[in-house]
N, C-alpha and C positions, 0 to 999 in steps of 0.2 A: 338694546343690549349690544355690545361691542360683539367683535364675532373676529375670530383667527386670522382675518384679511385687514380688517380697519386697523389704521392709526388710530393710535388713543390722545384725541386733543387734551392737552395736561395743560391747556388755557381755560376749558369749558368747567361751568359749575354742574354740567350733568351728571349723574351718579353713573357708574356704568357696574354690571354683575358678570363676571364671568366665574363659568362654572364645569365642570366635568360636562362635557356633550355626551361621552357613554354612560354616564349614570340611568340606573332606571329614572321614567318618567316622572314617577309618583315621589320620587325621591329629590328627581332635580325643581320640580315645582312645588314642595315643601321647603327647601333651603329659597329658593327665588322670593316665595313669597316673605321667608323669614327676614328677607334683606332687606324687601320694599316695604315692611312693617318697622322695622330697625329704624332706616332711615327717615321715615316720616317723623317717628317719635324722639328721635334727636333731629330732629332737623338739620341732617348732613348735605351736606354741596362739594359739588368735586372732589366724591370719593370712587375709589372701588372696591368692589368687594371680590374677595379672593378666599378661600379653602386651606384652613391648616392642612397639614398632609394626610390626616384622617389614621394615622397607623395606629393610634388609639380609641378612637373611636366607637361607640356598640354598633354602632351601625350608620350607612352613610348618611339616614335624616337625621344622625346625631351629631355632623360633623359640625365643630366650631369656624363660624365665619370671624374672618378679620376685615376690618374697614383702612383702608388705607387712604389718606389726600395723594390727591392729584403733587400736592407739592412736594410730599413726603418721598412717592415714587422718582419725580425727576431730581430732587438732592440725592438719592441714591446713585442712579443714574449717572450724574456730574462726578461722584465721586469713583465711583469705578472706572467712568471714563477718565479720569484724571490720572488715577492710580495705574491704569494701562499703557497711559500713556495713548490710546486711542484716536483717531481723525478718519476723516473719512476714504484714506487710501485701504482701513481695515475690510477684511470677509472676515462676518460669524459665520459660524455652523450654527446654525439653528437644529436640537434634540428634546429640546425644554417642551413643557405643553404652553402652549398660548393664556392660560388660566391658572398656572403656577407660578410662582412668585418670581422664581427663578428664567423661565421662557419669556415671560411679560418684559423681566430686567433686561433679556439680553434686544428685545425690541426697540425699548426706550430709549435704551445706551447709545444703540446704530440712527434711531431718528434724532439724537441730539448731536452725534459727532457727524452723522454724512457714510454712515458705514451703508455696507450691503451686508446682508441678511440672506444664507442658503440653507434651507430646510434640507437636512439631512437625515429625516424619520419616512422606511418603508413603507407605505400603507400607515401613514402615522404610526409607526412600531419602531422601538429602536432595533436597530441591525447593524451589530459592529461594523460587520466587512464591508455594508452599504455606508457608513457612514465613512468610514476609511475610503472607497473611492469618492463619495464627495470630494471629502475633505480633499484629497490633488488633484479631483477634476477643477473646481472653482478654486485652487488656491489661497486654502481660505488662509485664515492669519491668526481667529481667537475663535474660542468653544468655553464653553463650560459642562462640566459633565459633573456629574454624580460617582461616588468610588465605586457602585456597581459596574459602571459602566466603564470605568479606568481596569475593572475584573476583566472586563470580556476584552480590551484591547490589548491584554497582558497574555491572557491565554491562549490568543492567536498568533503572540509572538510576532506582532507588527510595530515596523518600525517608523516611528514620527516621521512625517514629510518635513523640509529644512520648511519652509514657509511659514510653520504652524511657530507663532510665539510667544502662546497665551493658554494654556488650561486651566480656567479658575476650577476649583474641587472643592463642591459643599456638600448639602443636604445628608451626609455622613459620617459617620469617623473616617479618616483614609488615614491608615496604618502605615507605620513605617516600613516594613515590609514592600509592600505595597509598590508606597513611595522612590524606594529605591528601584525596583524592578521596571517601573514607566522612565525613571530618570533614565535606567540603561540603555532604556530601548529609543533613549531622545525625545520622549514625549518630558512639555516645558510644560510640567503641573507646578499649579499654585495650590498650597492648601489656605481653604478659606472657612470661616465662623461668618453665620449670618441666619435668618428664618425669617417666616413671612412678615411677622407681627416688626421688623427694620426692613423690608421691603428689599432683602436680598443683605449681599454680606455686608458685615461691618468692620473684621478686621480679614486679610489677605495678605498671604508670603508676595516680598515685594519682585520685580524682575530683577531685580539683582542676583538673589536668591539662585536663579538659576545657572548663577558662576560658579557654582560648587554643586557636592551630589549629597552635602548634610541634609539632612531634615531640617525644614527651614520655620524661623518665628513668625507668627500671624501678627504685625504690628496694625493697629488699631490706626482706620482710616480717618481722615478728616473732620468727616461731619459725623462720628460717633464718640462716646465715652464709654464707659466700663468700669466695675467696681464691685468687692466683694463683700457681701453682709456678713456677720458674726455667725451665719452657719455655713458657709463657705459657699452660698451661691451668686453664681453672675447677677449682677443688674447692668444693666445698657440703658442708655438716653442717646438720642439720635437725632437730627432734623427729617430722619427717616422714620421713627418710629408712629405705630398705627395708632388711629384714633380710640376704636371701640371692639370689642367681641360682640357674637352675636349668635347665639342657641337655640335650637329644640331642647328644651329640658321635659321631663315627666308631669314639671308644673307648669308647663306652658313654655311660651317664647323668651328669649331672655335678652336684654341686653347689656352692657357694661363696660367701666371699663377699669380696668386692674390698676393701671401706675397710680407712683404715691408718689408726688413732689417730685412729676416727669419722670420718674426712672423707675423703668419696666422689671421686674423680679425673674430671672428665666426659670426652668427648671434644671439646668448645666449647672455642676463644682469647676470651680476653677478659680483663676486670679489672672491679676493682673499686674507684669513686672517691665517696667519702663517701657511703657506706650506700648506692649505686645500683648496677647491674651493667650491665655494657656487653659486649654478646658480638659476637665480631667473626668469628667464624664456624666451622664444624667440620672438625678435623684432615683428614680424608675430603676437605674440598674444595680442600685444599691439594696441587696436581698440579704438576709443571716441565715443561714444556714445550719441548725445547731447550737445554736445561740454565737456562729462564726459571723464576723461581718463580710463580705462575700460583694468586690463587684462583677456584674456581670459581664459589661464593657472590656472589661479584661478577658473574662472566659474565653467572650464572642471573639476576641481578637486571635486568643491561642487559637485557636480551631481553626480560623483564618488564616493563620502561621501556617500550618498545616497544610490547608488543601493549598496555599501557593506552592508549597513543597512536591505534594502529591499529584493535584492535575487543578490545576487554578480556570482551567474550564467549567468547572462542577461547581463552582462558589457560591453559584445560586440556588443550590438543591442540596442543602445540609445547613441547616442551623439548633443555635441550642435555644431553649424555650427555658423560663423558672414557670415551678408549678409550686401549689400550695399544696403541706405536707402536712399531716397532720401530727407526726412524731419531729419533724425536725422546724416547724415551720416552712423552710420552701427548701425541694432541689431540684436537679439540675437535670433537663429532657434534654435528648436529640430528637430532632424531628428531618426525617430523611426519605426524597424521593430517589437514592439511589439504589444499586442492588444493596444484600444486607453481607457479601464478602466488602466490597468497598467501603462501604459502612462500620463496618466492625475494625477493620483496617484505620479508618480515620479516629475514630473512637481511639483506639488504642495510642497512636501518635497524640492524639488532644493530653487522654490521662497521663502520659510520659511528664508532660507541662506544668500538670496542676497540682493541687494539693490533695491531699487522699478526700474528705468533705466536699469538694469539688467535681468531682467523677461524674459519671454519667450513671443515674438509677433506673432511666427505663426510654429507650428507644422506640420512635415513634415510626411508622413508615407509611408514606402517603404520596397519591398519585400529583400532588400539586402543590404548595407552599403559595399561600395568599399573599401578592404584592397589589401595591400600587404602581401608578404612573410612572413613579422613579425609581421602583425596585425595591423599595421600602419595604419589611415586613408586615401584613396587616396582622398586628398580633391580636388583635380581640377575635378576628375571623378566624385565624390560626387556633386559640383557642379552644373555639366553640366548634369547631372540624374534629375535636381531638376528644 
């Protein structure tokens, strides 16, 4: 098994698993074994296996594995480094875990251009202000972060070091809002579309982009495609895209694999207009409310409007939840670890935004909000807490 210190030889036919190291036991040798049953029964070679992000998830033995080639990985790889513009005078920040799709890419990228690699995680934790001195101590040059984390360098009200030339921004929506507020502060974000199953992004704002303060198009890199089906969902084909899935199901172990004539179905609406990608949000947060069609990617974003206004330090301890209703079909929770004056306070500023259907029906308050590794909400765990 590869481990947070090895190079990943992406010449060898060995399979390699990386997996959450904090997972329980019982739960990391149930997925492990799933993968070396997987691969035997497909007969895989120079692959690896990696962990969707699990926010969906019942539970972590239920998380879905992705198989990725060794090949798939380094076209990735090539093409980011390309699109950067990358070589080996570059410093990452390294923030990513070693076993997400995202942390693994930003390895691959620096072992194929000659870059240097600085772990900028406290105690393996992310920590803004620690990563903020990294980042000028090592002068570093490229990062990739997650929009959580673009939250916490926003609300600290730090300002980019000149050196830094690269923020790629995935694993979330990153708001325009947002967006603009890191551009003032000089941080050079790229907003990016990508997930495990293309082994990191596939379309990214180019550096150009960063000669203005617009909100910039994700033009679709090199070795990817893109295309909309008759219900308005993405499909992707890649030289990056992953072999197979692989599950705990209730009926046993499962393996598969989903594309139909190479091109991968996501679950993101969106389109595609002259080689750019515009994703307008995922099936999941499309709820009715009343027989209203209701997304909720929108909601999430109002509220997000909000507390950047309010105190964009808090971003991580208020969100809205859909619950199942039984007179309207679903409405609209908050779930809040702050006091309930602030709370109510924020509430009020969200419904200013929305539509009356929209509102907030019942307030949740709780000592912790379930995230993952990248600050992702674990909604099924959030759930079941409530």
């Amino acid at each position: 098994m590869a481990t947070a210190e090895a190079k990943l030889d992406l010449s060898s036919n060995a399979n390699e698993i990386l997996l959450n190291p904090r997972w329980p036991v019982q739960d990391y040798a149930n997925l492990e074994n799933l993968a070396l049953w997987a691969q035997e029964k497909e007969n895989l070679r120079g692959h690896v296996w990696l962990a969707t992000s699990g926010s969906t998830a019942d539970s972590i033995g239920a998380t879905k594995l992705v198989a990725l080639a060794k090949h798939a990985l380094q076209a990735s790889a090539e093409a980011v480094n390309k699109h950067l513009q990358s070589t080996a005078e570059d410093v990452w920040t390294q923030v990513l875990p070693h076993y997400h799709v995202g942390g693994l890419g930003i390895e691959l990228r620096a072992q194929l251009s000659g870059a240097k690699v600085v772990s900028a995680l406290r105690n393996q934790r992310w920590d803004a202000l620690y990563f903020y001195e990294i980042l000028k101590q090592e002068k570093c040059t490229l990062s990739a972060l997650v929009p959580t984390q673009i939250y916490d360098l926003v609300g600290l009200n730090l300002q980019a070091p000149t050196h830094l030339r690269a923020v790629v921004v995935g694993g979330g929506v990153f708001e325009l809002e947002l967006y603009k507020k890191a551009r003032a502060l000089g941080w050079p974000v790229l907003p990016s579309y990508g997930m495990t199953e293309t082994a990191s992004q596939i379309a990214t704002a180019s550096l150009a982009s960063l000669q203005q303060m617009d909100y910039p198009e994700m033009p679709l890199l090199p070795h990817a495609q893109a295309r909309t089906n008759a219900e308005g969902f993405l499909q992707v084909q890649a030289t990056s895209l992953f072999s197979f899935y692989a599950q705990n199901t209730s009926e046993g172990p499962k393996v598969w694999d989903p594309k139909k004539g190479g091109w991968f179905q996501t679950e993101d609406r969106g389109e595609v207009v002259a080689g750019s990608l515009f994703v307008q949000g995922r099936s999941k947060d499309y709820i009715k409310i009343g027989g209203e069609g209701v997304n909720l990617a929108r909601l999430r974003s109002a509220l997000e409007q909000c507390l950047l206004k309010y105190d964009a330090k808090k971003m991580s301890q208020i969100v809205l939840l859909d619950m199942a209703s039984e007179r309207l079909g679903a409405e609209v929770h908050l779930v809040s670890t702050l006091p309930e004056s602030e709370t109510l306070a924020l509430q009020r500023m969200y419904e200013e935004q929305v539509l009356p259907f929209e509102k907030i029906r019942k307030i949740h308050y709780v000592k912790e909000i379930p995230r993952n590794d990248l600050g992702k909400v674990l909604w099924s765990s959030l759930r079941s807490q409530l």
